[in-house]
ROMILUM-47495 format. One record per residue: residue number from 1; x, y, z of N, C-alpha, C in turn. Coordinates in nm, 3 decimals. Example, Ala and Ser with C-alpha at 12.3 -4.5 7.8 and 13.67 -1.06 7.14 Angstrom:
2
   nr      nxx      nyy      nzz     caxx     cayy     cazz      cxx      cyy      czz
    1    1.319   -0.569    0.780    1.230   -0.450    0.780    1.320   -0.330    0.780
    2    1.285   -0.225    0.708    1.367   -0.106    0.714    1.290    0.003    0.787
***
This chain:
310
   nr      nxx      nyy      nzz     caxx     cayy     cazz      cxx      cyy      czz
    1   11.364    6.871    8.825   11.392    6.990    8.905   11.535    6.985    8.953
    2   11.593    7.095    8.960   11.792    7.083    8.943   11.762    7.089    9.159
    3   11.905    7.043    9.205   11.867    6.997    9.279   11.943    7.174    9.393
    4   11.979    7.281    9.292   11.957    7.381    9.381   11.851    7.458    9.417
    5   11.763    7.396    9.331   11.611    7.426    9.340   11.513    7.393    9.497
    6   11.551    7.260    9.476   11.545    7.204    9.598   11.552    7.203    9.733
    7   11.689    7.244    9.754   11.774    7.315    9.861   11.705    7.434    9.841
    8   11.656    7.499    9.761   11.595    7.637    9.801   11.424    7.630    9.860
    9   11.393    7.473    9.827   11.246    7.434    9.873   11.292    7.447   10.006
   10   11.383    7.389   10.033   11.378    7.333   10.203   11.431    7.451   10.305
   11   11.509    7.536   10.231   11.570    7.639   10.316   11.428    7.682   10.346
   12   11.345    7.749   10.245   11.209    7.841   10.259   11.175    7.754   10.348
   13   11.123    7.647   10.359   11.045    7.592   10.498   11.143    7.622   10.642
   14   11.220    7.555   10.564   11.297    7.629   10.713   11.299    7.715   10.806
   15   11.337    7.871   10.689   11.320    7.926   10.725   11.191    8.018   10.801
   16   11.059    8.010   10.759   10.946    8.026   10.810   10.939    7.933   10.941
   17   11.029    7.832   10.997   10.991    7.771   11.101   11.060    7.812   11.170
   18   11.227    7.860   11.165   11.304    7.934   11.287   11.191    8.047   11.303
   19   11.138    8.124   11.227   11.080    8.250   11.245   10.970    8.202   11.343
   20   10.879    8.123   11.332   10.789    8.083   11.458   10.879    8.035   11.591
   21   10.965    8.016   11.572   11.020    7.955   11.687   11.048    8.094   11.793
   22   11.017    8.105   11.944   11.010    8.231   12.026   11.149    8.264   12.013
   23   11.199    8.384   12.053   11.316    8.433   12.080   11.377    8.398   12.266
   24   11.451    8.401   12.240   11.532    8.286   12.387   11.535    8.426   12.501
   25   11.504    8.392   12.622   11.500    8.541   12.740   11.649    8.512   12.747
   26   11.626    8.662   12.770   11.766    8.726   12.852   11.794    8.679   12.955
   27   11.950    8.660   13.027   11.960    8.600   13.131   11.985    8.699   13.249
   28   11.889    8.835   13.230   11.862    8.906   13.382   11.700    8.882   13.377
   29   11.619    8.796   13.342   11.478    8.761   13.307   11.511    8.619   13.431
   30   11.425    8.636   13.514   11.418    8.503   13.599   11.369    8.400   13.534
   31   11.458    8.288   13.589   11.469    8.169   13.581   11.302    8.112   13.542
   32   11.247    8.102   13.625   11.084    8.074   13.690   10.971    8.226   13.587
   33   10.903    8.133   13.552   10.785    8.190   13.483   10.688    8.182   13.504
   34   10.533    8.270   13.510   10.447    8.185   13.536   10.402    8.129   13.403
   35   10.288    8.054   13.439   10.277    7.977   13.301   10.147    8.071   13.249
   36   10.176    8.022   13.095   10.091    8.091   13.050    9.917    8.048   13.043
   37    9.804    8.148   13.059    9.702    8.055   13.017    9.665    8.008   12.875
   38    9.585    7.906   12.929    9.554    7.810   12.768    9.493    7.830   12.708
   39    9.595    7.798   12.566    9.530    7.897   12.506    9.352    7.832   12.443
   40    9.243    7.951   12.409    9.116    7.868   12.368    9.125    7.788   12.228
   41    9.078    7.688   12.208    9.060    7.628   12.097    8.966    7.743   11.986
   42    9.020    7.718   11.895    8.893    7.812   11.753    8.852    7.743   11.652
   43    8.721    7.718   11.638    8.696    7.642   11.506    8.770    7.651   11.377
   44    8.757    7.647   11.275    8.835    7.713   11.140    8.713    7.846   11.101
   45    8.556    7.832   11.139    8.485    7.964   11.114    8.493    8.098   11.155
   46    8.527    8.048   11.304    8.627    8.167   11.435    8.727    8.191   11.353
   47    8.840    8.113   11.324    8.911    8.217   11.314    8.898    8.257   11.162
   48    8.837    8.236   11.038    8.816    8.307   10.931    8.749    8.435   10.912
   49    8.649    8.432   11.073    8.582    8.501   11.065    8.680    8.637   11.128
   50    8.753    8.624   11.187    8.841    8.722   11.269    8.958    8.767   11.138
   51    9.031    8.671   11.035    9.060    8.708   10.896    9.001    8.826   10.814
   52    8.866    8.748   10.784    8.748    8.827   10.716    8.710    8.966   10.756
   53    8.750    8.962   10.918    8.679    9.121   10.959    8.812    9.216   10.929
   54    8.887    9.106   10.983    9.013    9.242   10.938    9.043    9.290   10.821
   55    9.039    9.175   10.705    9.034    9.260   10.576    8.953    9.399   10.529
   56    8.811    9.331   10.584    8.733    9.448   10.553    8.744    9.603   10.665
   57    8.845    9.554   10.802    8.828    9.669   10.837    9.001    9.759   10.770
   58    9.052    9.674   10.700    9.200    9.714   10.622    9.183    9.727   10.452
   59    9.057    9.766   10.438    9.007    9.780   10.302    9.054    9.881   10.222
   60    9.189    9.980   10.276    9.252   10.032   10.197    9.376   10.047   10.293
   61    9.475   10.088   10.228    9.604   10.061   10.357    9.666   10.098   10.277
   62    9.767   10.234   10.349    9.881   10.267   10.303   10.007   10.287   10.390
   63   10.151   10.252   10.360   10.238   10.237   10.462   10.360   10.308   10.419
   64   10.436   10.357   10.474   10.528   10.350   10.459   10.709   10.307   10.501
   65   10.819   10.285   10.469   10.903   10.268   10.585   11.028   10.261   10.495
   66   11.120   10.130   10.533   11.274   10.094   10.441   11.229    9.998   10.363
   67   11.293    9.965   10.280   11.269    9.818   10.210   11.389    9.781   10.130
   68   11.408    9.651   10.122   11.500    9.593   10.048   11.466    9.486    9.973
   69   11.559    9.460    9.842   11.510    9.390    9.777   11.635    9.366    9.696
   70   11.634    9.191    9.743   11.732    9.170    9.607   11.714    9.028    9.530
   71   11.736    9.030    9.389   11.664    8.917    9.291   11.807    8.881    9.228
   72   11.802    8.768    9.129   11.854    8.760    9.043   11.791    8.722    8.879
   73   11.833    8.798    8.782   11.795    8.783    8.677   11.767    8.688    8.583
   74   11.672    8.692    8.521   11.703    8.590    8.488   11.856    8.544    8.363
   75   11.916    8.654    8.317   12.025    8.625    8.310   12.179    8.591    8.408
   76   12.102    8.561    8.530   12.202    8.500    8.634   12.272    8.659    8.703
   77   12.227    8.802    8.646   12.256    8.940    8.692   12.227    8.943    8.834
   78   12.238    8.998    8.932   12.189    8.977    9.058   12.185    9.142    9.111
   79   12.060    9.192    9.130   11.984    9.335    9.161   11.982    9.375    9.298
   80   12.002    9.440    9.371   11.990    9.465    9.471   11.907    9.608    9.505
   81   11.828    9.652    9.594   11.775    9.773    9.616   11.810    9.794    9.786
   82   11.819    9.909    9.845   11.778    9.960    9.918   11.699   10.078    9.965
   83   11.611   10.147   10.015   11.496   10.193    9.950   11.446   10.257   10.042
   84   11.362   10.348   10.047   11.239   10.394   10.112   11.110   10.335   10.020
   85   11.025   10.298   10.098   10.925   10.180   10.053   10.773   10.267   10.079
   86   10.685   10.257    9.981   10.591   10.291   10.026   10.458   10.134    9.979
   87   10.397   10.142   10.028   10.293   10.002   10.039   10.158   10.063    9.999
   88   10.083   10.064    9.881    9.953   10.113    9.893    9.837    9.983    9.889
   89    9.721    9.935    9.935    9.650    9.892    9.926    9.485    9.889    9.944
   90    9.431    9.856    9.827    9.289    9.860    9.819    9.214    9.737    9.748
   91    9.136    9.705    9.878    9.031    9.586    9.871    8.862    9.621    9.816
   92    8.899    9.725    9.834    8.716    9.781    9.821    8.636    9.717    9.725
   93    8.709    9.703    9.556    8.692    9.579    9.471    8.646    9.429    9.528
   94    8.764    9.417    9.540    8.719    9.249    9.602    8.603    9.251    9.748
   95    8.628    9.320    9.822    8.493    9.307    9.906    8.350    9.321    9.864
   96    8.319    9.380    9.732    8.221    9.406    9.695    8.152    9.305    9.597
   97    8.283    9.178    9.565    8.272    9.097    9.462    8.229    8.976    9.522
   98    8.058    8.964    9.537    7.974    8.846    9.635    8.065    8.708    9.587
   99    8.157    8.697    9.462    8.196    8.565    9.389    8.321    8.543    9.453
  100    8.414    8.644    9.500    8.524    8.640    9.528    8.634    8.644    9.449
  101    8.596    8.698    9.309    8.720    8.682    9.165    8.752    8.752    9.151
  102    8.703    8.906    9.247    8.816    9.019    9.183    8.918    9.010    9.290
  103    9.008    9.056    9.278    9.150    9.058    9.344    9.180    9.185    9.382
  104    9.232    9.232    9.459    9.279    9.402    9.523    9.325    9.461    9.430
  105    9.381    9.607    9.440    9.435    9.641    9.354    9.586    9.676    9.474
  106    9.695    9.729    9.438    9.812    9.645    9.503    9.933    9.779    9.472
  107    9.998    9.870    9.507   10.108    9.906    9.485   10.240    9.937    9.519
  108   10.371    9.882    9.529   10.444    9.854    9.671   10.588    9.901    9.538
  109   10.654   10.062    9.596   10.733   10.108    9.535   10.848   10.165    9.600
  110   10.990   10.130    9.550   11.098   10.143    9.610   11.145   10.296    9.601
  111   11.197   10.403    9.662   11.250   10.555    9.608   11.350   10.553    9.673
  112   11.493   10.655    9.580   11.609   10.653    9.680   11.592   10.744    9.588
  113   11.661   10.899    9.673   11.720   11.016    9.618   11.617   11.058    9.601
  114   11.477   11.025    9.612   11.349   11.122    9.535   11.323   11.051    9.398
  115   11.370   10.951    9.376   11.344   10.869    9.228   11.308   10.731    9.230
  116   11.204   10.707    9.188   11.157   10.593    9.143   11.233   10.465    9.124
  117   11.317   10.366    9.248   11.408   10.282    9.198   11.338   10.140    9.111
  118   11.233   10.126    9.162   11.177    9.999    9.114   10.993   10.016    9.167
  119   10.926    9.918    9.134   10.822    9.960    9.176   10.738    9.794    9.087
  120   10.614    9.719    9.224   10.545    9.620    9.189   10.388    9.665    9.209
  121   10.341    9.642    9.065   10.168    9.670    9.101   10.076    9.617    9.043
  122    9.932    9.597    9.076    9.814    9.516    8.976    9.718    9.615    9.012
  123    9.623    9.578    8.928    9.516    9.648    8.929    9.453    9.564    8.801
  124    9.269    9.574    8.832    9.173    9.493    8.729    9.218    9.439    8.609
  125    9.363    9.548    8.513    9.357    9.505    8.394    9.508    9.430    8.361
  126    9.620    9.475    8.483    9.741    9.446    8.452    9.778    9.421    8.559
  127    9.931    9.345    8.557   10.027    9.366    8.680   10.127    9.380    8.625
  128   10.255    9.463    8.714   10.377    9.458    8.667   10.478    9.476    8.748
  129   10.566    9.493    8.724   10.701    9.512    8.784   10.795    9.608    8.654
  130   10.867    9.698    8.736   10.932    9.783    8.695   11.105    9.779    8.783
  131   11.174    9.752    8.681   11.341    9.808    8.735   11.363    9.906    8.701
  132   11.338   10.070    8.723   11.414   10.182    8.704   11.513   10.206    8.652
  133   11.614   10.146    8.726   11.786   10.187    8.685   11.783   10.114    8.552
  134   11.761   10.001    8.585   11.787    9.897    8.442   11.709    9.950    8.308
  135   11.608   10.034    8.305   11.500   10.031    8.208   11.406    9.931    8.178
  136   11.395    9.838    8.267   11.339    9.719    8.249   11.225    9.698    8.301
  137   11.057    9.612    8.240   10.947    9.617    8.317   10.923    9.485    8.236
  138   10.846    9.407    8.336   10.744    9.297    8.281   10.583    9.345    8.302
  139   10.503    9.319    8.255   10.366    9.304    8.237   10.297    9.209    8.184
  140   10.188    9.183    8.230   10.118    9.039    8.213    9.945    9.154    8.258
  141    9.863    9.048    8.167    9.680    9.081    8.168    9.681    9.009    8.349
  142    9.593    9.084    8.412    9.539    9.000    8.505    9.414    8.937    8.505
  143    9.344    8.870    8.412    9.257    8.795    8.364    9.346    8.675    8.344
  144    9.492    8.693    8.345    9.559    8.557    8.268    9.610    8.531    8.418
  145    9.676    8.598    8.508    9.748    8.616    8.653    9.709    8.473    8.696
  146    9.817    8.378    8.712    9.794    8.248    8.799    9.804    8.149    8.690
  147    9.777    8.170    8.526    9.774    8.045    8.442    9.966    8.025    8.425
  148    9.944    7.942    8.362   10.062    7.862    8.355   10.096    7.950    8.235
  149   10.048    7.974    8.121   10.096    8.070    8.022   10.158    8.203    8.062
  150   10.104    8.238    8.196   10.188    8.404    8.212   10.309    8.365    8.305
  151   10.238    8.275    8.436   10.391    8.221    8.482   10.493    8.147    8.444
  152   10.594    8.225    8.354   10.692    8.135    8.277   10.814    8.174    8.373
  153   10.833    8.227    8.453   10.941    8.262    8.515   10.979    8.330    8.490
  154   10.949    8.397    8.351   11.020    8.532    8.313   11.034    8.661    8.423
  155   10.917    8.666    8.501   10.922    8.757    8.575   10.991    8.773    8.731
  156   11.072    8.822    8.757   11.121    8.842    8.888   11.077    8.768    9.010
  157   10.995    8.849    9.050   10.902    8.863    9.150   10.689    8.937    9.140
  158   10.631    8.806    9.126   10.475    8.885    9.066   10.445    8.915    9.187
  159   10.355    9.060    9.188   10.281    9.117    9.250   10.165    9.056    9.308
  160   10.123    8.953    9.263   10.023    8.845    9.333   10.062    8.796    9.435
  161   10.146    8.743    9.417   10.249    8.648    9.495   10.253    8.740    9.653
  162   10.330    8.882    9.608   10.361    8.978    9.730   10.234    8.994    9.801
  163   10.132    9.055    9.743   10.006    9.010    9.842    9.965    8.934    9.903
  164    9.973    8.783    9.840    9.872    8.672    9.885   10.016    8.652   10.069
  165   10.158    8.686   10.052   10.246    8.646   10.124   10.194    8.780   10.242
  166   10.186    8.875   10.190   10.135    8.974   10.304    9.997    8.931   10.382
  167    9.939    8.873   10.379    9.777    8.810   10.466    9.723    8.857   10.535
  168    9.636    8.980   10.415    9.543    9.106   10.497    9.408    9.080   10.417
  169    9.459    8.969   10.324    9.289    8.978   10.261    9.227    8.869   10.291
  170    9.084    8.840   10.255    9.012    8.779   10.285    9.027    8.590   10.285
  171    8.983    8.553   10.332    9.013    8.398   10.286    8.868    8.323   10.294
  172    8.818    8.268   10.178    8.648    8.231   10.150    8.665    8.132   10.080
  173    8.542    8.029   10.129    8.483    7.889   10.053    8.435    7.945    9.959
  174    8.473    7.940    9.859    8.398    7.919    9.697    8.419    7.806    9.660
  175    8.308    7.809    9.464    8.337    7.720    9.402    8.462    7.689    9.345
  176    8.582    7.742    9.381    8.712    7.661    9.324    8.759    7.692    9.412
  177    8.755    7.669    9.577    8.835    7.703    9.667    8.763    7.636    9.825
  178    8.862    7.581    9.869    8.788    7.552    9.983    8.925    7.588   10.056
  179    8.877    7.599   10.225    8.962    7.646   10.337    8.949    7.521   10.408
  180    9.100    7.508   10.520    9.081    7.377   10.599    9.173    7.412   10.697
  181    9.212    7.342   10.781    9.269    7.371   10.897    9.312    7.267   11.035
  182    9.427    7.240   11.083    9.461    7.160   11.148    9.521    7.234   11.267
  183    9.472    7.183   11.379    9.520    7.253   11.519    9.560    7.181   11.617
  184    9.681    7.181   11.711    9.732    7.129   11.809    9.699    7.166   11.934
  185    9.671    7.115   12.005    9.623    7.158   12.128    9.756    7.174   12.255
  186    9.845    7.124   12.236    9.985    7.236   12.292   10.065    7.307   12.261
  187    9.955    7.362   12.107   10.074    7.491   12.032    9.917    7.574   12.030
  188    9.985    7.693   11.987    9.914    7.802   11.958    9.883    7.852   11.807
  189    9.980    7.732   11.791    9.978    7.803   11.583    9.880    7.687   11.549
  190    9.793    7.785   11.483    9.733    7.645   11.400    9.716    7.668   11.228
  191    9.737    7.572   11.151    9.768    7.578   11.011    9.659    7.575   10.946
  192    9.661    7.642   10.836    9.513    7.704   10.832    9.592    7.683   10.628
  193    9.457    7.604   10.566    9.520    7.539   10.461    9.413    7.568   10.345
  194    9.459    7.656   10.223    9.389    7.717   10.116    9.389    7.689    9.996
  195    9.289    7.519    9.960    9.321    7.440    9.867    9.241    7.518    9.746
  196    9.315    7.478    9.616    9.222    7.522    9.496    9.216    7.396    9.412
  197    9.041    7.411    9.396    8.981    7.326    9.310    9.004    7.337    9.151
  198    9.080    7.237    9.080    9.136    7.261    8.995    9.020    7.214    8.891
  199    9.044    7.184    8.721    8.970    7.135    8.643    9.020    6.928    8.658
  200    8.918    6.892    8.613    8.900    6.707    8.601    8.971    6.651    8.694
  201    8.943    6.704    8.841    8.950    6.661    8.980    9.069    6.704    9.038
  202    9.170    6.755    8.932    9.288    6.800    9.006    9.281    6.930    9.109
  203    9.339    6.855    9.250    9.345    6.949    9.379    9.459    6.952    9.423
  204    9.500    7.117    9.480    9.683    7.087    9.496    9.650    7.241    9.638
  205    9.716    7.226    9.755    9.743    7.307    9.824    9.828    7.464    9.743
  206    9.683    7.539    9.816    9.768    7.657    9.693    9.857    7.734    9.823
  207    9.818    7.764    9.937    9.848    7.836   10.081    9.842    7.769   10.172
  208    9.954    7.752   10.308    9.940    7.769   10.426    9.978    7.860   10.490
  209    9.884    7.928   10.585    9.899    8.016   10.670    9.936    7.967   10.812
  210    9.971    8.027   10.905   10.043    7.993   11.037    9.966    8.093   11.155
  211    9.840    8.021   11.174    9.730    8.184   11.291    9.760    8.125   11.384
  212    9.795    8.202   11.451    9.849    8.247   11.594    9.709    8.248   11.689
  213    9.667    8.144   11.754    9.518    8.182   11.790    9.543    8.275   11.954
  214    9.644    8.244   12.017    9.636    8.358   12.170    9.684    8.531   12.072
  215    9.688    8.581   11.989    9.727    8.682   11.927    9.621    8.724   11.794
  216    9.547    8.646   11.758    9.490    8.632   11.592    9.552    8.704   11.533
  217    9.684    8.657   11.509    9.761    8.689   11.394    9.822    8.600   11.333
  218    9.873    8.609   11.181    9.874    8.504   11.094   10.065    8.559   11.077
  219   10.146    8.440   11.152   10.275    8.462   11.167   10.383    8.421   11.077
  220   10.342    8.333   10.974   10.436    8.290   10.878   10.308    8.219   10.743
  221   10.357    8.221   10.600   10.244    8.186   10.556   10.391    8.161   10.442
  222   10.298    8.001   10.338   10.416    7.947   10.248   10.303    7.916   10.104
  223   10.331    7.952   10.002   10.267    7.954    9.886   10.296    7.850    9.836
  224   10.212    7.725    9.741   10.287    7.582    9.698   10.266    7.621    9.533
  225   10.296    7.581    9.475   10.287    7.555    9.314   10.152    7.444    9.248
  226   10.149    7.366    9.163   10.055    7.289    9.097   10.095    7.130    9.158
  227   10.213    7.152    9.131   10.288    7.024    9.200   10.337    6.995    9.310
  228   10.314    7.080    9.374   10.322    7.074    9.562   10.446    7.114    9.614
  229   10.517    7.179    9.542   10.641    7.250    9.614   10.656    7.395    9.630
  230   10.673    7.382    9.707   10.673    7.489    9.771   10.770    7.642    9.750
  231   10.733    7.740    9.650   10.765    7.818    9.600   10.804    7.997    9.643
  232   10.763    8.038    9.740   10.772    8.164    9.822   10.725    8.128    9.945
  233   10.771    8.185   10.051   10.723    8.196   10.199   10.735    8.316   10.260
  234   10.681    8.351   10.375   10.715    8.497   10.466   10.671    8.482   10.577
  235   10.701    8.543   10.670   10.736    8.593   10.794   10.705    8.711   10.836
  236   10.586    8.746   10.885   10.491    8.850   10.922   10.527    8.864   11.103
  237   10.583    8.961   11.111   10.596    9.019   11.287   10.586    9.115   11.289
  238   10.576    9.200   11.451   10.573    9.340   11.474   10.453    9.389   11.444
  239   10.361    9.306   11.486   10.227    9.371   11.445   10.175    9.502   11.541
  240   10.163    9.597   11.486   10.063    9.727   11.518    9.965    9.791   11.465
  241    9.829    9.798   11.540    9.730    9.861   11.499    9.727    9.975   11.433
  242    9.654   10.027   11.316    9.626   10.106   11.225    9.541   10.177   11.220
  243    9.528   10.295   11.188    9.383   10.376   11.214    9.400   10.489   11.077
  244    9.235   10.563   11.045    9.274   10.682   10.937    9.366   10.754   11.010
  245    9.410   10.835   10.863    9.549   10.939   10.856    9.495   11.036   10.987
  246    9.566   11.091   11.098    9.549   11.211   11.211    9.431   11.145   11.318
  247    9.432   11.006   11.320    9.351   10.950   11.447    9.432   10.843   11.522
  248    9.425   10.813   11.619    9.452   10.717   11.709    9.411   10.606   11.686
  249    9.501   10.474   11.683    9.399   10.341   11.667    9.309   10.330   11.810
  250    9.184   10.261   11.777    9.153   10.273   11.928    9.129   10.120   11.940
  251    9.047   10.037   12.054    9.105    9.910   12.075    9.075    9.805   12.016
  252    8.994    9.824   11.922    8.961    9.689   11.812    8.978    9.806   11.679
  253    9.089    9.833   11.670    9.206    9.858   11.521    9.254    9.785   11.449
  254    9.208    9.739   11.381    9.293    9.636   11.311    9.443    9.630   11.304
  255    9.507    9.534   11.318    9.645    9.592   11.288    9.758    9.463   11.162
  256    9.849    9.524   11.144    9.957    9.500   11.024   10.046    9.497   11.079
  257   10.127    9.379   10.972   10.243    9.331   11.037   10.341    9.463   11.010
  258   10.462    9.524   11.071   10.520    9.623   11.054   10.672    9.576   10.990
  259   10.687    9.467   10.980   10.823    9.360   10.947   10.720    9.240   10.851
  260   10.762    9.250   10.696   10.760    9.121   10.660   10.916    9.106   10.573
  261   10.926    8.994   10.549   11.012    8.912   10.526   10.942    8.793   10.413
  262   11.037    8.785   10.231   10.961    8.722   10.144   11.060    8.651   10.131
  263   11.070    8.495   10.078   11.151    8.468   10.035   11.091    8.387    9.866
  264   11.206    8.411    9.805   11.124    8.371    9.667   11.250    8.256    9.601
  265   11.284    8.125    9.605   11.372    8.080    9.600   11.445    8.091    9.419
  266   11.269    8.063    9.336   11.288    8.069    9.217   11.416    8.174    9.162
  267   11.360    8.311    9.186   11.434    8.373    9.184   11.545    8.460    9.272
  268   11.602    8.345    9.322   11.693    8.421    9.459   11.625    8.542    9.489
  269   11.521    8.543    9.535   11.482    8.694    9.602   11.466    8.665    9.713
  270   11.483    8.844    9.795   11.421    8.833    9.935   11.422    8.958    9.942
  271   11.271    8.985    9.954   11.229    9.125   10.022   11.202    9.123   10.148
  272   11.266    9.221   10.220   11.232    9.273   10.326   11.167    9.418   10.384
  273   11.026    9.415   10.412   10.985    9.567   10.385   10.957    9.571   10.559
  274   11.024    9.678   10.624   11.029    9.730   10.780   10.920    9.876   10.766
  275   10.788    9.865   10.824   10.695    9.975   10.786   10.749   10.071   10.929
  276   10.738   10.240   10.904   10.753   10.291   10.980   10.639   10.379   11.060
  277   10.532   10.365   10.952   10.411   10.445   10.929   10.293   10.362   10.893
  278   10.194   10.385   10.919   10.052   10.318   10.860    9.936   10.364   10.891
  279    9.858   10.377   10.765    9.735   10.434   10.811    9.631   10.334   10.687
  280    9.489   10.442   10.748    9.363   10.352   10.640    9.367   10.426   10.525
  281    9.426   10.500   10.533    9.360   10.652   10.421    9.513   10.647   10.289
  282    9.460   10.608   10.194    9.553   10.594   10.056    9.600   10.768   10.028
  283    9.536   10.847   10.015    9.555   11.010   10.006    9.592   11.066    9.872
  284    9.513   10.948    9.811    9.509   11.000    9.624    9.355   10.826    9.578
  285    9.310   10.911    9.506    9.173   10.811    9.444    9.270   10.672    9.349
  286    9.201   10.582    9.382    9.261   10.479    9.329    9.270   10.473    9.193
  287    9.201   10.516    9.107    9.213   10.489    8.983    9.362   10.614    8.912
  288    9.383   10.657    8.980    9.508   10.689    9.018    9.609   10.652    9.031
  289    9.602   10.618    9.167    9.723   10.564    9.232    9.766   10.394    9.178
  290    9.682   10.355    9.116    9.685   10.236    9.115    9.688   10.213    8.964
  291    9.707   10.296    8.879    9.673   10.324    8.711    9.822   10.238    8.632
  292    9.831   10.191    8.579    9.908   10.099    8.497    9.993   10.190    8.446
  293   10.128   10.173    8.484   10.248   10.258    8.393   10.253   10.296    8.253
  294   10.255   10.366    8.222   10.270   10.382    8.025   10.429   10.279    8.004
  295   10.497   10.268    8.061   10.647   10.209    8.059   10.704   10.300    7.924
  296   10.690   10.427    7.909   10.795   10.475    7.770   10.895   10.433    7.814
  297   11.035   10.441    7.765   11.134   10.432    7.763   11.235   10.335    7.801
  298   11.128   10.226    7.820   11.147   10.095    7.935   11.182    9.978    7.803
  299   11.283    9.915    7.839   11.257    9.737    7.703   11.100    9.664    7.838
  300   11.041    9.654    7.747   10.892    9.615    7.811   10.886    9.408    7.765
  301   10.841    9.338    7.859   10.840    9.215    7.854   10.721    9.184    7.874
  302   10.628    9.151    7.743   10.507    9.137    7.728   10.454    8.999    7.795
  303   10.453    8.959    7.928   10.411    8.797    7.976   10.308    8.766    7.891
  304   10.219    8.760    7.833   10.113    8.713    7.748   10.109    8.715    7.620
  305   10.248    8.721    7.574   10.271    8.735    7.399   10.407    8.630    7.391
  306   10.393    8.553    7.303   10.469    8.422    7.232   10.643    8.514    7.241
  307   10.623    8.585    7.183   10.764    8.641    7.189   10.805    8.696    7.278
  308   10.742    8.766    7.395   10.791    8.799    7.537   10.828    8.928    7.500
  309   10.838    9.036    7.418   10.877    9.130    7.442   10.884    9.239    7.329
  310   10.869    9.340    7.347   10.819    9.491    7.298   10.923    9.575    7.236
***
C-alpha cells in the first residue's frame, strides 16, 4: 500500500474525531456551567432498537439542499461539482426482507442550471454513477455490489458506500453479520461495531458507528475494507426531524442529519451534501424514480465485464 494511501487512512480517522470533538463557547458564555446530567447507560439492544425504529419510521426519504463533490479520476483528472442536490430514499424493500439481503433502493443527484450535473444510484438490479459533463458512467449488477470482482476501483465513488456512510438504515444480527458495541461511562459516544462473517472463518470489521446515547444519534461512522483499513468515513450533524410532505414533525419524528460530510481517501473525494428541505413522501412511485439510466450517449464502464467497458 503506497504510503499516500496511508496518510489518507489516518487523515479520515482524524478527521471523524475533530468532528466529535464539541465546538469551544464563546467568550460572552459564562465562565461556570452547570453540569450536565448523566448520561443513562444503553445496552447494544436499546440502542439498535432506537436505530431499527428510525429506519422504519424513515422508510422513504426525500431531501433536498447544496451539495458538493469533488473526486479524482482515475486518470489522476480531478472533478469538481457544485450543485443543488436532491437525496431520494426507499427502504420499504429491505424492511420487508425477514433475511435482511435486500438493500434500499438509493438516489442522490447533482443539478446546476436545470441540468443533470452528475448523479449516484442503486436499485435491486444495478448501481451507478453518472458524470454528465464528462459523458461518463460506471455500472456494476447489484447481486455482485461488495465482491472483490466489482470493487476494482474503477469506480469513483459507489452508491453503497454513500448510504451505508449516511446511517438511516437498519442494523441486524444475521447469519453473516453480527453487531457489537463498546461504551464508556464518561463519554456519551459509544461505538457501535458491524462485523461481517466472512467464508472459512474469515472476520473483518465492516462499520463503526459513533451513537450519541444523551441525543440517539449516530455522529460520525468509518467503513473498513477486508483488511482492516479503513476506507471512507463521515460526519453526520444538524440533525432535524422529518415529517410527510405539508405536515409538521410532531415529537417522536424521526429525524436526519441535515449536514453530512464523506470522505473517500481512495479516491480523493469529499462530498458534502447541506439538506435544506426534508420530508417522508418521495412524490413519484419508485420504480420510477429509482429506474436504472439507459446511459445513451455516455462511454459506459461495465464493473462486471473483464474488459470494463462499452
Amino acid at each position: 500500500m503506497s504510503t499516500s494511501v496511508r496518510r489518507g487512512h489516518h487523515f479520515l480517522v482524524l478527521a471523524v474525531v475533530l468532528l466529535m470533538v464539541p465546538v469551544g463557547c464563546s467568550q460572552q458564555q459564562p465562565l461556570v456551567r452547570k453540569p450536565l446530567a448523566p448520561v443513562p447507560f444503553l445496552t447494544l439492544g436499546q440502542q439498535l432498537a432506537i436505530i431499527n425504529s428510525r429506519a422504519v419510521a424513515l422508510a422513504t426519504l426525500r431531501a433536498t439542499g447544496s451539495i458538493s463533490l469533488a473526486y479524482r479520476g482515475t486518470r489522476g483528472h480531478q472533478h469538481q461539482f457544485q450543485a443543488n442536490g436532491t437525496l431520494l430514499v426507499d427502504q420499504t424493500p429491505a424492511l420487508s426482507d425477514s433475511l435482511h439481503r435486500t438493500a434500499p433502493d438509493m438516489l442522490l443527484i447533482g443539478t446546476y442550471l436545470g441540468q443533470n450535473a452528475f448523479e449516484l444510484g442503486m436499485n435491486p438490479a444495478h448501481y451507478w454513477m453518472v458524470n454528465h459533463q464528462n459523458k461518463q458512467a460506471w455500472v456494476g449488477r447489484s447481486s455482485r455490489a461488495g465482491r472483490r470482482s466489482a470493487l476494482t476501483g474503477t469506480m469513483p465513488i459507489e452508491p453503497q458506500r454513500v448510504l451505508q456512510m449516511l446511517a438511516i438504515t437498519g442494523l441486524y444480527q444475521t447469519a453473516r453479520q453480527r453487531v457489537a458495541m463498546t461504551a464508556a461511562l464518561r463519554s456519551s459516544l459509544d461505538r457501535i461495531y458491524v462485523i461481517r462473517l466472512g467464508k472459512n472463518g474469515h472476520t473483518w470489521i465492516r462499520r463503526m458507528l459513533f451513537f450519541n446515547r444523551r441525543s440517539g444519534e449516530i455522529t460520525a461512522v468509518i467503513l473498513f475494507d477486508r483488511a482492516g483499513h479503513s476506507v471512507a468515513a463521515a460526519g453526520l450533524s444538524y440533525y432535524r426531524p422529518v415529517a410527510t410532505r405539508g405536515q409538521r414533525p410532531g415529537a417522536n419524528a424521526p429525524k436526519v442529519p441535515f449536514r453530512v460530510d464523506i470522505w473517500y481517501p481512495a479516491a480523493r473525494a469529499h462530498l458534502t451534501l447541506k439538506l435544506a428541505h426534508a420530508s417522508l413522501t418521495l412524490r413519484a412511485p419508485p420504480r420510477f424514480a429509482f429506474a436504472t439510466p439507459r446511459f445513451s450517449g455516455l462511454k459506459v464502464v461495465r464493473l462486471d465485464q473483464a474488459g470494463g467497458s462499452r
